[in-house]
Residue, then its C-alpha position, 0 to 999 in steps of 0.5 A: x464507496x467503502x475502501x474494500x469494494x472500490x478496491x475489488x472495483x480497480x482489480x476487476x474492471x480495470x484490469x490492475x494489482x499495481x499499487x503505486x507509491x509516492x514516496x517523493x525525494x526531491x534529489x531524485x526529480x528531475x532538472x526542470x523540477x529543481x527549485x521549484x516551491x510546489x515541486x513536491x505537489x508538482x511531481x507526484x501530481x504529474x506521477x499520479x496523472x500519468x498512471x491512475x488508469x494502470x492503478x489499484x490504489x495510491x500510497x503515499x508515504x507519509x514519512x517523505x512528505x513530513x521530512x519535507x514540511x509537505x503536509x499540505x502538498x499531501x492533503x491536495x495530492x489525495x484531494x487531487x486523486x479523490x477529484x480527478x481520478x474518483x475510485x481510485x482508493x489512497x492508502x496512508x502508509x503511516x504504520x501508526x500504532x498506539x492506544x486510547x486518546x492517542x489513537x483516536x488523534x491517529x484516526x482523525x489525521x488518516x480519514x479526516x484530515x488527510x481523507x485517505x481510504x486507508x491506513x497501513x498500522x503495526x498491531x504490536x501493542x493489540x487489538x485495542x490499538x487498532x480498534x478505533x481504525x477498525x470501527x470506521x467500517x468504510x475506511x481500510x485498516x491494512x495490519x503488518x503482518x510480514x514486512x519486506x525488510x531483511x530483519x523482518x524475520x528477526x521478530x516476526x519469526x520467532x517461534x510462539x507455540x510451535x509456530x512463527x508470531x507473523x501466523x498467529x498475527x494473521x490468523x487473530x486479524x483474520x479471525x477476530x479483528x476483521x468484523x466488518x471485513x475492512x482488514x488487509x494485511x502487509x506482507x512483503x514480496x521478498x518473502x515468498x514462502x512466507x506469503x503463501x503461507x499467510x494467504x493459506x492461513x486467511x483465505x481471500x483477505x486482500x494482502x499490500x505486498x511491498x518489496x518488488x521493484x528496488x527491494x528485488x521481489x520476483x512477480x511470478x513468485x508473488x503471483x504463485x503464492x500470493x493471489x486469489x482463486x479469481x486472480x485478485x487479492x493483492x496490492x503489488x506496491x511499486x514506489x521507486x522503480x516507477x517514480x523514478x524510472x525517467x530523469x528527464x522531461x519525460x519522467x511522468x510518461x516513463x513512470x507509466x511505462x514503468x507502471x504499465x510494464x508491472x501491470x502487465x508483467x502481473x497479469x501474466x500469472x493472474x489466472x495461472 
């Protein structure tokens, strides 16, 4: 199944816009974990187990797992979800970006070796950066449009023609890039006013909206801003506030606590 429509799948059967990140820093699990060889495989296996019926998607930042030297924990992780919990589209959030040969290697590390379904890129260096991601029309390619972080505005705002660049790079993916309808945009929760602005500019293109939980963003306001006509449209991305919502022997079950307090924190304003 193409990651577009397993994606549409999770958001209408399953009832869910929660995007689970695994973004693994092994000080932070718990006692018994401590020491362990496997324990990066080891907690987030136990993280997605316990949340993949609450989950749209999983995404794995690729970022914690290579500082780690946990190349091969990630490779088994999304084999595990692909075995295990089959439908359940992985997001590779790498946000790679570079042109020609280079970019091929990039594709090749995201859906062959890894065999993720999607993969998050920056679009700065243009269309042809991203263009070998985009030919693989089954796999996701997820563009940064507005990110979450408090400098976003110190370039992606910038006026350009009487507008802020991160409208012209919505407008170019939405309009020009996504011709097999594989695109989605990133744009982060802790801007609201810009969210709507970008839905407003792209119609129902899917949006990953980081930045709720540890970075503060607010459900209802991504909610108001952010969702579709049918209540859909949006990846609401949690790593933190889930992975780490329990210390102890019981972290997995305070995971999906956690998890499931989001899902249904979201689906409050899904049809309002």
């Amino acid at each position: 199944m193409v990651f577009i429509d397993a994606l549409r799948q999770r958001w209408q059967q399953h009832d869910t816009l929660v995007c689970v990140g695994l973004d693994p820093e092994p000080a932070k699990f718990p006692a018994q974990l401590h020491g362990r060889p496997d324990a990066v495989f080891e907690f987030c296996r136990a993280i997605i187990d316990a949340t993949a019926d609450l989950a749209c998607s999983f995404k794995p930042q690729i970022a914690h797992f290579a500082a780690l030297r946990a190349d091969d924990a990630l490779e088994r992780l999304i084999a595990h979800i692909h075995a295990q919990h089959p439908g359940i589209p992985v997001i590779l959030d790498a946000k790679r970006g570079d042109i020609g040969s280079t970019a091929q290697h990039y594709v090749s590390e995201a859906f062959d070796r890894y065999a993720a379904d999607a993969v998050t890129l920056n679009p700065y260096l243009g269309r042809d950066s991203v263009q070998p991601f985009l030919d693989r029309a089954d796999k996701g390619v997820i563009l940064l449009c507005h990110t979450s972080n408090p400098g976003a505005a110190d370039l992606q705002d910038l006026d350009v023609g009487g507008k802020p660049l991160y409208q012209h790079v919505a407008q170019i993916i939405a309009r020009d890039w996504n011709t097999h309808g594989n695109c989605a945009l990133v744009t982060g929760a802790t801007w609201p006013e810009q969210l709507a602005e970008v839905r407003s500019l792209v119609g129902d293109l899917p949006l990953l909206v980081p930045g709720i939980g540890a970075q503060g963003g607010d459900v209802e306001a991504v909610m108001r801003n952010g969702r579709t006509a049918d209540g859909n449209g949006l990846m609401i991305s949690s790593s933190r506030a889930i992975l780490y919502a329990g210390q102890g022997e019981d972290f997995a079950e305070a995971a999906r606590k956690a998890a499931l307090e989001l899902r249904d924190s979201i689906n409050r304003y899904r049809k309002h």
